[in-house]
C-alpha positions in Angstrom: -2.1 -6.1 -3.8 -1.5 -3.0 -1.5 -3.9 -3.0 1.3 -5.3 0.0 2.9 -7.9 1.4 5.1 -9.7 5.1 5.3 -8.7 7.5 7.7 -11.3 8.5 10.1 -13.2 11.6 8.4 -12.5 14.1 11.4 -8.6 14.0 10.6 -9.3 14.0 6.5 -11.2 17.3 7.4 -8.4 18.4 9.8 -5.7 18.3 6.8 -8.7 20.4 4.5 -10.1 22.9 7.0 -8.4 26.2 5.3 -9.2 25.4 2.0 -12.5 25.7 0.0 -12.2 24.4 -3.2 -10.7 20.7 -2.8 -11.3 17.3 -5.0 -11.3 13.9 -3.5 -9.5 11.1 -5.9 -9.8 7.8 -5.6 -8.1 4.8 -7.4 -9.4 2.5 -9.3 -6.8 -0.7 -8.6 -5.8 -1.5 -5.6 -7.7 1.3 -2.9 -10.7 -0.1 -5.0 -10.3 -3.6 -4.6 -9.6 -3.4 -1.1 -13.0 -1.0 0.1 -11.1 1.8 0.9 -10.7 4.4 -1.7 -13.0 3.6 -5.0 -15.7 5.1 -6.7 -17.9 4.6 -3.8 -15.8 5.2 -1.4 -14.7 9.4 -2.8 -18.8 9.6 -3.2 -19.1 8.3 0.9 -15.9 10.4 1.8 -17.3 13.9 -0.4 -20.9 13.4 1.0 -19.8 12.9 4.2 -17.2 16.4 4.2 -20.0 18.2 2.1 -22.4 17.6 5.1 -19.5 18.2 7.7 -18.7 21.7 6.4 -22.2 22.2 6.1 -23.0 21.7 9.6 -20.8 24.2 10.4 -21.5 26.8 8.1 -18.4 26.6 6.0 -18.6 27.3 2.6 -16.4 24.6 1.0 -16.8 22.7 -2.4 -16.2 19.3 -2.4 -15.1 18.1 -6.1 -14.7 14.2 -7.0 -13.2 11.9 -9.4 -11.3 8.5 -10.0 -9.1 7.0 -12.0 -7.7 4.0 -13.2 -4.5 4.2 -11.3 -2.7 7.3 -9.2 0.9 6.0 -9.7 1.1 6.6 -13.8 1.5 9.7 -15.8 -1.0 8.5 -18.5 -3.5 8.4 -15.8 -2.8 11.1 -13.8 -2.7 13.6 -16.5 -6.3 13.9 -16.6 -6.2 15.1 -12.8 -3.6 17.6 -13.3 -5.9 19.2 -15.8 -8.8 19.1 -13.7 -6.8 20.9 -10.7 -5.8 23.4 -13.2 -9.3 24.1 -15.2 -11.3 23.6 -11.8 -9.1 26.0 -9.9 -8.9 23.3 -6.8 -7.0 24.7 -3.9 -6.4 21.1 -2.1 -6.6 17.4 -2.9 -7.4 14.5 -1.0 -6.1 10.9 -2.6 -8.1 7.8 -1.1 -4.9 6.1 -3.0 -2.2 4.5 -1.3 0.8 6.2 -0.1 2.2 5.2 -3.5 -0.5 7.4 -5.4 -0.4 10.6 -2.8 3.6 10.5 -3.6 3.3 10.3 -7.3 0.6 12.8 -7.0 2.1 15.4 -5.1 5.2 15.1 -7.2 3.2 16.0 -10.5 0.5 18.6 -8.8 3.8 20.4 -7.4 2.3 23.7 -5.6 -0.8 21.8 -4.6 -1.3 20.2 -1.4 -2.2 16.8 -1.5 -3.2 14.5 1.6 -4.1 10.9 2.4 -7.2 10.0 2.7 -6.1 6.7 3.7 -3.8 4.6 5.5 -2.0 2.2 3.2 -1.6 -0.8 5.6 0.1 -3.6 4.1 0.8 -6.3 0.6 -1.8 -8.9 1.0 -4.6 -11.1 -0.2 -8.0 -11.5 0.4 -9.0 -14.6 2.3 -12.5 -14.4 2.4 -15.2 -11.5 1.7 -14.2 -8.1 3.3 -10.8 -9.9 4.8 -7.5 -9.2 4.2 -4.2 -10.6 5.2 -0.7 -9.3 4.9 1.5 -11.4 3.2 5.0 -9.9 1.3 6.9 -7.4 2.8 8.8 -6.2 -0.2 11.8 -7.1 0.8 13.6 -7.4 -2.7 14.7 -11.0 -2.3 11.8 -12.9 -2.6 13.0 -16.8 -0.7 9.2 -18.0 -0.6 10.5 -21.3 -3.0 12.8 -22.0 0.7 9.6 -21.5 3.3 6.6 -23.3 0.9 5.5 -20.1 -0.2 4.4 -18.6 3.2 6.6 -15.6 3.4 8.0 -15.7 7.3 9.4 -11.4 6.9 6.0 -10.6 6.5 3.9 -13.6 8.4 6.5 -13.9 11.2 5.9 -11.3 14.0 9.3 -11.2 14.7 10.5 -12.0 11.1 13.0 -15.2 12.0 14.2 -16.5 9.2 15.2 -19.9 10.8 12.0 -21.6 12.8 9.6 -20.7 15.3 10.5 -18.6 18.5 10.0 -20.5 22.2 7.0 -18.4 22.6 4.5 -20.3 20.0 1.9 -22.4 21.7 -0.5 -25.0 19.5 0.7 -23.3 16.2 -0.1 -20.2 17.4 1.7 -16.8 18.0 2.5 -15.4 21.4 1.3 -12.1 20.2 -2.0 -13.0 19.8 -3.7 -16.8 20.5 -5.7 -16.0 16.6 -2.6 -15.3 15.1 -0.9 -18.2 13.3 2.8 -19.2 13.8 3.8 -18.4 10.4 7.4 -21.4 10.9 4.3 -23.7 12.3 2.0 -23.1 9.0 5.5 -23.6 6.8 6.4 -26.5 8.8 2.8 -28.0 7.7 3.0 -26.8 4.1 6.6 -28.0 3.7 5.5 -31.4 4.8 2.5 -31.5 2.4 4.9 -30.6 -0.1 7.3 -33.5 0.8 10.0 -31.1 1.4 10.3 -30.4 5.2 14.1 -32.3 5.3 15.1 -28.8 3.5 14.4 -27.1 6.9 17.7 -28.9 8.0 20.1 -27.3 5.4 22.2 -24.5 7.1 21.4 -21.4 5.2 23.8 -18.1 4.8 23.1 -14.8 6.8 20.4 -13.3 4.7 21.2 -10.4 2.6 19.2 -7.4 3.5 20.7 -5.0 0.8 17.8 -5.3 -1.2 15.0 -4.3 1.5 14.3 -0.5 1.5 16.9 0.1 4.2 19.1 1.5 1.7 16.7 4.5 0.4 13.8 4.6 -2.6 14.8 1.7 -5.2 14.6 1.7 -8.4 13.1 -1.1 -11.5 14.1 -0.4 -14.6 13.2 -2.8 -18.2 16.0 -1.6 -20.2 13.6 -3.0 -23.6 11.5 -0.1 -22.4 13.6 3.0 -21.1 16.9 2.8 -22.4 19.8 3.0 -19.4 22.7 5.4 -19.7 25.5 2.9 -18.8 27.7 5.9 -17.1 24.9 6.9 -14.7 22.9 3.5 -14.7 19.1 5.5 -14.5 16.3 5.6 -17.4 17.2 8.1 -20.5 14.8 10.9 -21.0 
């Protein structure tokens, strides 16, 4: 899932101080699963601006809501209305970078600004911790590394074994960071599988990775493609 983490509230109020009518969004998927941009977390994040202006004698309502996800139409419709029917000047998303795109994009002449930093893909490993582990790339080879991804777990990203500077399978980053080539090397040989380490593998392919601009997924069986300009029919 996308992984993120709340700003601190003195630079959410810094991107909000000439405005006085503003609603706080959260998201319901990802920013909720993660403790950073929920339900409770826009009633935290409103409280705790409400109080702010108030200490300073500011008179600024502080609207909320959430919804299921910031990055469909179906659910971001509902907002849109509010922001019109509510006559909100400004909105801050406590979605990932993903929803304060799509968000911005449909609210058009309203400002909208992150309320969080959206950090990483990851999974949770225990209560309250989460680690990154896919970097998006666009050409997933997880089935050559045991499943431990070494773009994203790597430090460096090598792509063919550990560096010279991992010590006792650790990273030479950080001593409580794991060697992600010394955790595949020990998966791979659980597996029964570590002789595929040896085969000599091509120059990886980096066309995929966002390098080349915003890319695009498209389900033909769902939005029929236009063969002559290859993008979604409206």
């Amino acid at each position: 899932m996308i992984v993120a983490e709340r700003k601190p509230l003195s630079e959410i109020r810094s991107f909000i101080e000439d405005f006085h009518r503003i609603l706080v969004v959260g998201c319901g998927t990802c920013a909720t699963v993660c403790l950073a941009g929920g339900e409770a977390e826009v009633r935290v994040v409103g409280a705790a601006l409400r109080i702010s202006f108030l200490r300073d004698e500011k008179d600024v309502e502080i609207l909320e809501d959430c919804v299921t996800r910031q990055c469909e139409p179906e659910f971001v419709e509902p907002i849109q209305q509010k922001v019109k029917e509510e006559s909100v000047e400004a909105v801050v998303s406590l979605g990932c970078g993903v929803g304060v795109n799509f968000l911005a994009e449909k609210l058009e002449t309203i400002p909208v600004f992150p309320g969080v930093n959206t950090k990483f893909f990851g999974a949770a490993v225990e209560a309250g911790v989460w680690i990154e582990m896919c970097a998006g790339c666009g050409n997933c080879i997880l089935h050559l590394t045991g499943g431990i991804c070494p773009i994203a777990r790597c430090s460096k990203s090598i792509l063919n074994g550990p560096c010279g500077g991992s010590q006792d399978g650790k990273c030479e980053i950080n001593p409580e960071v794991d060697c992600a080539w010394a955790l595949i090397v020990e998966r791979m040989k659980k597996l029964g599988t570590l002789d595929r380490l040896a085969e000599i593998i091509p120059p990886r392919d980096w066309s995929t990775s966002h390098h080349g601009g915003p890319r695009k997924v498209i389900h033909e069986e769902v939005a029929p493609v236009s063969a002559e300009k290859g993008e979604a029919e409206p």
